[in-house]
N, C-alpha and C positions, 0 to 999 in steps of 0.2 A: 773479300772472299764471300760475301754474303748471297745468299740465293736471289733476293731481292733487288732490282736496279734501285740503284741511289744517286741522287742528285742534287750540286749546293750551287742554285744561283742566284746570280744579283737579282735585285728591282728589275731592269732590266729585261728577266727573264732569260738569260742568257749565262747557260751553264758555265762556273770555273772549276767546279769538280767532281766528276762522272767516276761511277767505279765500273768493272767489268763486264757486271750483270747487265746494265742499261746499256752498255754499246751492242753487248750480243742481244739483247733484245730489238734492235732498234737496223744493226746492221752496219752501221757507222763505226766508225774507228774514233779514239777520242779527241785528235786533232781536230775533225771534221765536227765532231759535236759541239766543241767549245766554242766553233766561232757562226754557231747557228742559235738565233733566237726559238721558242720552243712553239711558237705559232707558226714557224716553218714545219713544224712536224707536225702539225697538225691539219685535218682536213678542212677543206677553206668552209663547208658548211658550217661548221664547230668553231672559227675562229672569236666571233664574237662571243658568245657564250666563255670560253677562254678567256677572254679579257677580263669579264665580267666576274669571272670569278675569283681571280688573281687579283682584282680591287679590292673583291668584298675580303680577298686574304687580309690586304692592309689593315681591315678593320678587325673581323674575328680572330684573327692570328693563328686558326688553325682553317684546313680545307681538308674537305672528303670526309670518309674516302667516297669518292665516286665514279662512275665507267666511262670512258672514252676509245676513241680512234687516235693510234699515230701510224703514220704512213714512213714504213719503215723505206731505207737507202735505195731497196729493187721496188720501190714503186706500191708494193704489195701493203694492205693494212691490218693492222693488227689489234684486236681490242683487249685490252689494259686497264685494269684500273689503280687508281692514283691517290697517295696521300700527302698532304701538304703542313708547314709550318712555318709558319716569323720566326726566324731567330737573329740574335743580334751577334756578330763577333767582329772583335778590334772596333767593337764603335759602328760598324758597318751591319747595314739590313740586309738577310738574305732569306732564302726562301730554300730551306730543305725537305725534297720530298723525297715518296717512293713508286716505285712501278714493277706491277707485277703480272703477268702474263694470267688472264682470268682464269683459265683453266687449271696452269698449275698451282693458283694460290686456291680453288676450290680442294682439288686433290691433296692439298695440303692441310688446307682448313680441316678436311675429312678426316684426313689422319688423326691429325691433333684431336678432335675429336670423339674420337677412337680411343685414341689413348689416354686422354681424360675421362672417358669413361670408364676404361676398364681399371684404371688407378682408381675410380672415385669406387667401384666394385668391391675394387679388392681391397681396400683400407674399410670399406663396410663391412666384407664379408668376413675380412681378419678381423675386424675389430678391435683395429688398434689406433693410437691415441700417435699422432705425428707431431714430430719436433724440428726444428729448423735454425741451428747456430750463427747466425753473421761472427765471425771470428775479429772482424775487423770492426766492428760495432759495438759487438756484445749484445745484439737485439736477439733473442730468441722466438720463433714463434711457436707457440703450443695451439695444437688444434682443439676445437672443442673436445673431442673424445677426449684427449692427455688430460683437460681439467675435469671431464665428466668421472676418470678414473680416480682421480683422488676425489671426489662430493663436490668439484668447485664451477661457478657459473663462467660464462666467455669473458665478462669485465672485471672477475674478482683478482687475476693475478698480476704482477709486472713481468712484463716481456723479456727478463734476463737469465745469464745463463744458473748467475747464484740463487734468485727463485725455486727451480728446480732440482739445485743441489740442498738447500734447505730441508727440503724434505724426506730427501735420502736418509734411512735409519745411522743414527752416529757410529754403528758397529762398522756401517759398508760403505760410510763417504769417503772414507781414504782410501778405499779400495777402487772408488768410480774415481776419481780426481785421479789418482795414479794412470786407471785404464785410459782415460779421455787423454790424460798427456802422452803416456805410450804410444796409444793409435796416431794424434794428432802432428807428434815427431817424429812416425816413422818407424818407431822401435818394435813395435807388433805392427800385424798388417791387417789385422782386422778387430770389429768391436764387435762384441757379444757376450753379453751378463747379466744373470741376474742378483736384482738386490731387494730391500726393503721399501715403500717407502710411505710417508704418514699420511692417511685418510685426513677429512676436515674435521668428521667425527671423531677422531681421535687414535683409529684403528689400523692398523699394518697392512697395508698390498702388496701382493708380492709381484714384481716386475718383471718380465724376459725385453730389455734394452737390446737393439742393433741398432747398429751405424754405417755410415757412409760419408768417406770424405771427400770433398767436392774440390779441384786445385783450378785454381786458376792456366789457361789455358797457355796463356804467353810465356809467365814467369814458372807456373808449375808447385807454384805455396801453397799452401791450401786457405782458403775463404770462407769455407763454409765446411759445416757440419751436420750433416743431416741424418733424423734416425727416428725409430718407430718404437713406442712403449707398449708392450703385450699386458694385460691383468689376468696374470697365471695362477690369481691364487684358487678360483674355482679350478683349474685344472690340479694343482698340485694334492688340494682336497681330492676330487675326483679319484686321482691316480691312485693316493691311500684307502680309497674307498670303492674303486674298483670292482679287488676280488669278492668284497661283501656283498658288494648291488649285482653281483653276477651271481652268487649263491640264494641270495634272497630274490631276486627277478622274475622264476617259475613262480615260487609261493604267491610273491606279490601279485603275479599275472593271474592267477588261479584264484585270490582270495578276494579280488576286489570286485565290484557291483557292478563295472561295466568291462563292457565285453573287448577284449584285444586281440588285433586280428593283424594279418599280415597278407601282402597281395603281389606278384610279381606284376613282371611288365605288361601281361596281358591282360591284369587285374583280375586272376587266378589264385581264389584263397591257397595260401602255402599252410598257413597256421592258423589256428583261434583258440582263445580259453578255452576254460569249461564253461564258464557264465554263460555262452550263447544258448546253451539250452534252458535256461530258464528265462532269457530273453525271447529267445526266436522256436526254441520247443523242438529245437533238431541236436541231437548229437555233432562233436566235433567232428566226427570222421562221416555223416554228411556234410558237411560245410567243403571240407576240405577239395578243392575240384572243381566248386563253383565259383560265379561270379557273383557280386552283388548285386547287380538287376535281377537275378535270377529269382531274387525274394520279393519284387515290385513288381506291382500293376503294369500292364505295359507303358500307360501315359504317364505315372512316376517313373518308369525305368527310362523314359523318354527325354524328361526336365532331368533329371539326375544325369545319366550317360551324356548330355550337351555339356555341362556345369563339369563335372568329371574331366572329360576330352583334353577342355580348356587349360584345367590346372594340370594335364599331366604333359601338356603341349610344353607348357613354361616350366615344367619341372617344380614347383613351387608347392610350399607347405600350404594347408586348409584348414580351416577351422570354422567347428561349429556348423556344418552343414547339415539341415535338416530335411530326411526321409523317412517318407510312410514304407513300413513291408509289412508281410503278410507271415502271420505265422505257421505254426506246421496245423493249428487248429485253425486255420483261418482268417485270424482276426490279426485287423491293421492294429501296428502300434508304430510310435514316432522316436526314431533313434535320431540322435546328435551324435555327428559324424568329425571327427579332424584328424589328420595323417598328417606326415613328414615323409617326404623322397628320400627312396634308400639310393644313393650314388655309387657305381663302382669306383675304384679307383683309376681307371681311365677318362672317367668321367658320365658311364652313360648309365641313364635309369634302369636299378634292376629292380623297383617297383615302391610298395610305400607301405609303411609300417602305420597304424593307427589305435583310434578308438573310439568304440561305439556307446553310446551313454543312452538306456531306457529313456524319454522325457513325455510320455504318453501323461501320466498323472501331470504333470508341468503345464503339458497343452489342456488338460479339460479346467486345471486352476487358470493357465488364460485366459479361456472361455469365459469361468465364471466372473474373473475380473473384470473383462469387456463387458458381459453383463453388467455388472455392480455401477462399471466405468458406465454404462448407454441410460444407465438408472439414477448416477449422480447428474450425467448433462441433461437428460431429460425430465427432472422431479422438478418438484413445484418449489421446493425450496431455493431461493438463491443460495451458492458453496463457491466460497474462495478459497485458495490455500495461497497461503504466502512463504516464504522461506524464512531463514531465522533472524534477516536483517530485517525482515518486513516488508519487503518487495515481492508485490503480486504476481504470481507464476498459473495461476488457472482459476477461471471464473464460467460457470455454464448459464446457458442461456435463462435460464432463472433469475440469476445475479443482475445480466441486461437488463430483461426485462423491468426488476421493480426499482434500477439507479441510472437506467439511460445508456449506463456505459456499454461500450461496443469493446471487444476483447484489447485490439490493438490501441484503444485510448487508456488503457487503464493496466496491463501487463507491463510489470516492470515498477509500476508505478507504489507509492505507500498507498496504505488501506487508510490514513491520515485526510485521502481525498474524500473522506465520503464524513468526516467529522464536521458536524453543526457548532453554533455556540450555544448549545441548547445545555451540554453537559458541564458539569465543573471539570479542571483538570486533575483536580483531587480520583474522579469516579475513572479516567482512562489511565492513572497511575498503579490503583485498586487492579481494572482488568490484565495489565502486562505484570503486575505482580505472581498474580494468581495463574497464569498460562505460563512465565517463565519458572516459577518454580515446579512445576511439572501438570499443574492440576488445568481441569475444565474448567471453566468461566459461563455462567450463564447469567441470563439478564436480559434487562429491556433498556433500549439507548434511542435519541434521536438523530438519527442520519440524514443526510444531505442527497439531494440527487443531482446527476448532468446538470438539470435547466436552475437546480438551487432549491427549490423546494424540499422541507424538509416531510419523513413519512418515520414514523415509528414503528421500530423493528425489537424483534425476538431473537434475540440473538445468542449460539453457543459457538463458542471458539475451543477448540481442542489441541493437544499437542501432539504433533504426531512423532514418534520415535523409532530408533532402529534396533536391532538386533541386542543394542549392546545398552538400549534404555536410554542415548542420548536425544535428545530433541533434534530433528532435521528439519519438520517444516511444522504449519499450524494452518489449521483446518477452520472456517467458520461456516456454521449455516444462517442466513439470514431470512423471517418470513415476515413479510410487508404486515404489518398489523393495525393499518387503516381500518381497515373491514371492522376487525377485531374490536377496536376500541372503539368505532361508532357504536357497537352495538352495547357495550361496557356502556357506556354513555346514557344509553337508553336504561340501561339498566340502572345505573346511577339516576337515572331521572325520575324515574317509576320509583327508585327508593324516597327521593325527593318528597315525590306527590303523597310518598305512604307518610310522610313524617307533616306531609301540610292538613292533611286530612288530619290528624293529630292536633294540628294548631288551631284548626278555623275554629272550634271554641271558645279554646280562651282566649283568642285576637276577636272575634267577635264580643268577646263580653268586654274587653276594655275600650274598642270601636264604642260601644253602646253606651258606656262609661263613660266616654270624654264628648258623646255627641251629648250627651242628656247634658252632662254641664258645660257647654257652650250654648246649648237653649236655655237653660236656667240664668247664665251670664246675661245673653242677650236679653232677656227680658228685664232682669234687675235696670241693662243698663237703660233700656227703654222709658221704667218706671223714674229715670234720674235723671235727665237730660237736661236738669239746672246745675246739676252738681258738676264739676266738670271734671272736678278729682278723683269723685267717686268712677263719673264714669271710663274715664283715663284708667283706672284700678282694674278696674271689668276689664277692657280690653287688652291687657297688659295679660291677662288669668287667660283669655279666648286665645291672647297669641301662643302663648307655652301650650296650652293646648292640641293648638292645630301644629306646631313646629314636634311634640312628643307624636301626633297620629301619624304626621310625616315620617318620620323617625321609623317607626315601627311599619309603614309601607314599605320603607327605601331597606329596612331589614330583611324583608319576605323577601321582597325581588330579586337581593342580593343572594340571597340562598337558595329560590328559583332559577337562578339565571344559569343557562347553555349555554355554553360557547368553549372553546379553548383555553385551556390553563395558563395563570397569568403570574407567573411566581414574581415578587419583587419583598424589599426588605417592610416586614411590618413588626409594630410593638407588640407583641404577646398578649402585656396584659390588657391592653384596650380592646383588641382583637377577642380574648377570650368575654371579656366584659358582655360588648356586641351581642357575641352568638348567646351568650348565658338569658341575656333580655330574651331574645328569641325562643330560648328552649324553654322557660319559664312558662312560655304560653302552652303546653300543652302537658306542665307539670299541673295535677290538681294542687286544691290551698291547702289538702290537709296531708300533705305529703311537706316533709320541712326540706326545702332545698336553699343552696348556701355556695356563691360564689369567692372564691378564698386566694387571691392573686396576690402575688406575693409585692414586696417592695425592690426588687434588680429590675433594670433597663431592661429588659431580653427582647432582642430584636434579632428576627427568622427571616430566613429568607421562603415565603411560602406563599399561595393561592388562596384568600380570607376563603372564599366560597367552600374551598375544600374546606379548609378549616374547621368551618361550619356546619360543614355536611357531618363532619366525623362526630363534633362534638353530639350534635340532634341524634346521632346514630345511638351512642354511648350511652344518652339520656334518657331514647326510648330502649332501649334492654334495662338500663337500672331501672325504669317506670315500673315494666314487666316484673324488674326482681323482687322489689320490695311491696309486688300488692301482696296483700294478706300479714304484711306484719305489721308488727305495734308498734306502734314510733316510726313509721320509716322517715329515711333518711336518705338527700342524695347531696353529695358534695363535690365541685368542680373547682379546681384549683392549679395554678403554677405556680413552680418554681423554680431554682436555679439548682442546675446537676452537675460533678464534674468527675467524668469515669473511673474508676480505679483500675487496675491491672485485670482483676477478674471478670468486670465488667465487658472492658475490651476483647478478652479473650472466648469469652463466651457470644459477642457481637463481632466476631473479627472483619465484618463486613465496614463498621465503623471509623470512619477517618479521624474523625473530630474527637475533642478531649472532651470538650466543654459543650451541655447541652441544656437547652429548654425543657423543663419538663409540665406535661398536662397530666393529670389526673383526674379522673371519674370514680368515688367512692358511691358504694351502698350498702346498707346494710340488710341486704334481702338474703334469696337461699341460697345462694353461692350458685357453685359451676360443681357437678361431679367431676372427676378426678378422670375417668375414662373419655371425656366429651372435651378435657383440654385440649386436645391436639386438634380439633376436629373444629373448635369453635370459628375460625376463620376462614375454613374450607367453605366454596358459595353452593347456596341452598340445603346448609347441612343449619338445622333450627330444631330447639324443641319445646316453642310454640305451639298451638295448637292448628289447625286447618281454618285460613283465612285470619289469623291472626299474625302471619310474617313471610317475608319472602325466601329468611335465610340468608338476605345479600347485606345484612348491615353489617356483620363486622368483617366477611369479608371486601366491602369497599372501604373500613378502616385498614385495615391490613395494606392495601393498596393503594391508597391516600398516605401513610407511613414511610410506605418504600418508595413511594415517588421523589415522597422530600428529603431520600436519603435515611431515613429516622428507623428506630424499635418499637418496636410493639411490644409490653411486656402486662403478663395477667396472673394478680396474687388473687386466690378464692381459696373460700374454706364455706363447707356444706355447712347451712345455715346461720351460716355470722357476715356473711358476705363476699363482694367484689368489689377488687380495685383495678382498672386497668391505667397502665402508665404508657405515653407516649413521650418517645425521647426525639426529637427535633436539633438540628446542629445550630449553635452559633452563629450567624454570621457574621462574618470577620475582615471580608472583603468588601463589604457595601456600607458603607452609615445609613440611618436615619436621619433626615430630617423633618423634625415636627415640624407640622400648619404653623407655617406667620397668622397670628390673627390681627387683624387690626384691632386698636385700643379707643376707635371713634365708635359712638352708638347713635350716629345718626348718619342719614344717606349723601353720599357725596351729589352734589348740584353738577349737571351740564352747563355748559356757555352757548345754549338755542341749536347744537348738533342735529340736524337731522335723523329721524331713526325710522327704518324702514323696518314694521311691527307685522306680523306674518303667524295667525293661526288658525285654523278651521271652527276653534269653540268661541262662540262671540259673548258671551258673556265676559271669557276670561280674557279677550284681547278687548274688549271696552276696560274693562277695569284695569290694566296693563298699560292701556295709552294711556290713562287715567294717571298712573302710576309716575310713568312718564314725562308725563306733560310738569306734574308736579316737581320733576325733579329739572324743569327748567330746560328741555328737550322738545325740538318739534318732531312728531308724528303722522307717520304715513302710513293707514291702515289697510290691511289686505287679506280677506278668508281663505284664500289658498292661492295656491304656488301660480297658477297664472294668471290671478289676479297681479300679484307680488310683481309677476316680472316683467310686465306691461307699466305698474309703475316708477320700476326700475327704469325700462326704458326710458318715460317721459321726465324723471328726475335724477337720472344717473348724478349731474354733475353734483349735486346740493345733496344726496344720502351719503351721512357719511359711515353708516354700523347699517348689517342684518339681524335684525332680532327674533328667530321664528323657531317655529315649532318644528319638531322632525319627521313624526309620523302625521303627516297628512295625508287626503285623497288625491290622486292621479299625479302628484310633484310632491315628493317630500320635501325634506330642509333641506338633506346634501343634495338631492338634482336639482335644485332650485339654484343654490350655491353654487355648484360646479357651472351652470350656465350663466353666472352673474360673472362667475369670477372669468367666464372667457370671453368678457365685456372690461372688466374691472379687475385685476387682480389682484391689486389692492387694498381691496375691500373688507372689513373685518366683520366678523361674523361670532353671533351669541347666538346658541343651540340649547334649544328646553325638550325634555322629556319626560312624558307620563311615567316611562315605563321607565326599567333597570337602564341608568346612561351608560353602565359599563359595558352593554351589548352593542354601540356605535363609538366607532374609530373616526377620528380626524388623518383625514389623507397626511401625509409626513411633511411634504412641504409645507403644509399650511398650519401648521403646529404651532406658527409664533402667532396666526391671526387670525385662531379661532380658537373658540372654549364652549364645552358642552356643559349643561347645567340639569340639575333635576326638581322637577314640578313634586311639591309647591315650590316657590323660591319667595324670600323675602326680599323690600325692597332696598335694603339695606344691602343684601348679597347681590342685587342685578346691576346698583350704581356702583359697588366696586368693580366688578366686572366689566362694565362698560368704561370705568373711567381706566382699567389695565387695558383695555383694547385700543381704546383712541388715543391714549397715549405714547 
């Protein structure tokens, strides 16, 4: 009986069972059909293609659907299209298909259509929840809505029919179980009920159930059960609440801030509040009679009435539509517009009921927002904001600008990409501390760019929060402070030169000191040159000598020296030792000063230069402190600290327990009491004019918080100051002290060639000299291309470069760098007059070169040579 022709034939192709639909399609009787292969009905243009597809069936085991010609019994053709399929029955391969007349399977298609659609309508527009019983299964299918009504997601239930008897309230399962079996045998003739049944949250819905029994057509049983779950409990509320929201409805309409209004078909105010006069400055009973363009500009009333048109075409609610009008004084303001279609009960629009919402202040606050917003993408500062995982959600052109990144490389991304190894993990546990618990975060960190290059930044991270004070997102501003600290730098350097001008005294009086007795030596040893004890004595006195003026050179320069901060793990108290030498020179003798280092290991992780810088700082304010008193006194000392509760709490910036501590004691005029806070702030001094820049303790201050550490300043007017510097532990690096060797004489060469390289010829005579002595052949050269002209002509037999660094037109390393792209091999000893810690060895070449600094002994140049060649 199917509308459909159907058709089951062999391999063959050759129908053994047609139903009624395919012969009246076709025209043919079924006797006639059976004993026709189906390439007879088909047009001979088509026949191949037919074959070809009924092969490729053998293999995919299904065909189509797709459109053809069959040439019905009068001759006449007919286009059809056709579905196919392999099936197997008794053992035997046949091929079942279908055929259907194009036209009427479109017409039908449309139908269906049709009626899927307006089923899929009206199960939305009812909004109800669809259920579907297989009786002979027990498979039930619940639609989403049925699981959305109790709180539940598409995968969280089982598809049975006790599932949804489960939730049934226990007062009305026996009431539904009864109904289900009454309807299902017959005894009622229909289902409609309502019951209770349990949310996921815990809570009661109340249900209006119908049914429908579906029987089987042949036998007439029933199969199925089909039926729709209504959530009546907003209605049954509703219904009890009704007459109250109908009493209270004018009140409400009359007392609320925005304006309610009503419009027939023509969009002809029926009704309005009273608020529209303090909205729009007209009486209700002018409103009533117009239209709403009637209060817009013609080109508003223009963009509005198209927008308008549309929605009352499709009958459909609005919301939120925003128009400018004109008040009864003139002046534009912006209402926020949304209705809902009032429907008759026939079904046609008798207009729309709404509300108009003032947002005039709303619009000049988004104005000013867009401001603020074209003022954050356009300020100089970089600003990121990230969300509460930490995943970057907005960064402005600032932010590119000074980290490379372009929006789409880095949106979405952690703000993790921009961390260096410059910081400890300790200092980024500090900052998420501090922003998660609600607070600001400022600070100075060093960050990474795109190409890797690291730039020091200024940086504050804020939390940003809602309404209700929880944190949503977090806000940072970044400012590139390269600029910044070059000039910091300078500043630090000018502080430098004010504490060397300090020194050149008493480093010239003990210069003068050790040259007078090395001329005095020399002569003695002159006068004794039979003695050989004596004179071996003398010059054992000239070497300490010249090894203490070196000392005290490689001191200056080290305290001199520019460059980039070099933090690594040193021993305190050597370290304070050092600088203590150094500040001595510009303490006078009748001043008693007194370094006082304790007996702990304490090993910092920190910059000696800065170190140094702080302490000279320190020394000259206590210089300052104590002129004019009796006895002065300055004393430099560490020790071992380890925090207590209060300590910490008043430092909470403080990670570490355990610290190093420096002191600078005086017993000069103290600090007044009102100048404490002030004393670190830069170029706040009270010095005299030309006597200070103001910048020394604020670059202690800042030399403190680089290495993490406190600043802490005990004074009392006229008994003195002490300031304490607190320094962390470190806990993650050792120390390891200088191996010294325990030999006091020069290690000998085995006749090595050494390629000798310096511009001062006194000092490279005397050096090949040196040299030669220790059993090494020597190839001498005054500069760089001299050098490497004899490199060419002796490449193979040099086996070391021995040379200086600052020379004319070729230093050491261009010299180097063009030896080694001959030789790569080659190992290389580096001397320098000046600070060695202002030249770097390229990283590759780190195992086969060493830099050294002038003077050097020859006891220090043959070990180094013999670490190189070995």
């Amino acid at each position: 009986m199917s509308p459909i022709g159907m058709a089951l034939c062999g391999t063959d192709r050759v129908p053994v069972y047609i139903n009624n639909e395919f012969t009246r399609i076709l025209g043919y009787s079924p006797e006639e059909l059976k004993n026709m292969c189906c390439t007879e009905l088909t047009p001979a243009e088509y026949v191949s293609q037919e074959i070809q597809l009924f092969e490729q069936l053998a293999t995919d085991k299904t065909l189509g659907p797709y459109d053809k010609e069959y040439i019905k019994k009068d001759g006449s053709r007919i286009n059809v299209r056709i579905k196919g399929i392999s099936v197997e029955l008794d053992g035997e391969q046949y091929i079942w298909s279908s055929v259907v007349e194009i036209e009427d399977l479109k017409n039908a298609e449309k139908a269906t259509r049709i009626s899927e659609e307006r089923f899929a309508l009206a199960m939305e527009g009812a909004n109800d929840g669809l259920w579907d019983w297989d009786l002979k299964t027990d498979e039930v299918y619940y639609s989403p809505r049925w699981k959305e009504i109790l709180g539940y997601q598409e995968d969280e239930l089982e598809p049975t029919f006790s599932t949804g008897i489960d939730f049934v309230h226990p007062d009305d399962r026996a009431t539904v179980i009864d109904k289900v079996e009454q309807y299902i045998s017959g005894t009622t003739d229909s289902y409609n009920m309502e019951f209770r049944m349990r949310h996921k949250l815990g809570h009661w819905v109340d249900i209006l159930s119908k049914a429908t029994l579906v029987a089987d057509k042949v036998s007439n049983k029933p199969i199925r059960l089909v039926g729709t779950h209504q959530d009546i409990t907003e209605k049954k509320q509703a219904e009890k609440c009704l007459y109250e929201a109908n009493e209270r409805h004018r009140d409400l309409a009359e007392s609320m801030s925005d304006w309610i209004w009503e419009v027939n078909a023509d969009g002809v105010y029926t009704y309005c509040s009273a608020k529209v006069s303090s909205i729009l400055g007209y009486q209700q009973d002018e409103i009533i009679g117009k239209r709403p363009f009637d209060f817009m500009l013609p080109d508003e009333a223009g963009r509005v009435g198209t927008i308008f048109s549309e929605i009352v075409q499709a009958q459909r609610p609005f919301r939120n539509l925003e128009n400018w009008n004109l008040t009864k004084e003139g002046q534009l303001i912006c209402l926020l517009t949304s209705g809902v279609p009032i429907i008759g009960g026939d079904g046609e629009l008798l207009g729309y009921r709404g509300v108009d919402a003032d947002i005039t202040d709303q619009k000049k606050a988004e104005e000013e927002l867009r401001k603020q917003s074209q003022a954050i993408k356009y300020g100089g500062e970089g600003v990121m904001i990230t969300g509460t995982d930490g995943s970057i959600e907005y960064i402005n052109p600032a932010f590119t600008e000074i980290t490379g990144y372009l929006p789409d490389e880095i949106l979405g991304k952690n703000p993790r990409i921009l961390k260096s190894s410059a910081q400890d993990p300790s200092y980024y546990k500090a900052l998420w501390d501090t922003i998660s618990s609600g607070s600001v975060w400022r600070g100075t960190l060093i960050d990474k760019r795109k190409d890797g290059s690291f730039y020091p930044a200024m940086m504050t991270v804020s939390p940003i929060k809602d309404l209700n004070e929880k944190t949503t997102h977090y806000v940072s501003t970044h400012r590139d402070m390269t600029e910044h600290q070059q000039l910091e730098e300078q500043a630090r350097q000018s502080q430098k030169l004010e504490s060397i001008g300090t020194l050149v005294g008493g480093i010239a009086h003990d210069f003068n000191n050790m040259l007078a007795a090395i001329e005095g030596s020399l002569y003695l040893a002159r006068t004794q040159l039979d003695d050989h004890v004596y004179v071996e004595n003398i010059l054992n006195d000239i070497n300490k000598l010249t090894s203490r003026s070196a000392d005290m050179v490689k001191q200056l320069l080290t305290y001199a020296r520019k460059g980039k901060v070099s933090m690594r793990p040193l021993i305190l108290n050597a370290l304070m030792e050092d600088a203590f030498k150094l500040a001595n020179k510009m303490i006078p003798e009748n001043i008693e000063h007194i370094c006082d280092t304790c007996n702990e290991h304490l090993i910092i992780n920190a910059d000696a230069t800065q170190i140094q810088q702080v302490l000279m700082n320190l020394a000259a304010n206590a210089l300052h402190a104590v002129a004019g008193v009796e006895n002065p006194k300055i004393t430099c000392g560490t020790s071992y600290f380890k925090a207590n509760e209060n300590f910490m709490q008043k430092h909470s910036h403080s990670q570490s327990g355990e610290f190093a501590r420096i002191s600078v004691r005086d017993n000069g005029c103290g600090i007044k009491k009102d100048h404490m806070d002030k004393i670190t702030e830069p170029f706040f001094t009270t010095k005299g004019v030309g006597e200070g820049t103001g910048l020394g303790l604020s670059m202690v201050y800042g030399v403190v918080k680089m290495h993490n550490g406190t600043l802490e300043v005990e004074s009392e007017k006229g008994k003195g100051t002490v300031f304490h510097i607190y320094i962390p532990l470190s806990k993650s690096l050792e120390m390891r002290e200088s191996e010294t060797s325990e030999a006091n004489v020069p290690i000998a060469g085995n006749k090595e060639t050494i390629l000798l390289v310096d511009d001062e010829n006194d000092l490279l005579i005397t050096s090949a000299q040196v040299l030669e002595s220790l059993n090494y052949r020597v190839l001498q050269a005054t500069n760089g291309e001299e050098a490497l002209q004899i490199f060419e002509d002796e490449q193979d037999s040099i086996s070391l470069v021995f040379t200086d660094i600052i020379m004319p037109k070729i230093s050491g390393f261009d010299l180097m760098e063009q030896i080694w792209l001959k030789s790569k091999n080659t190992p290389a000893l580096f001397a320098s007059g000046y600070d060695a810690m202002g030249h770097e060895i390229p990283k590759e070449k780190e195992q086969q070169a060493i830099i050294i600094s002038k003077p050097y002994s020859p006891l220090e140049v043959s070990f180094h040579i013999r670490d190189l060649l070995n």
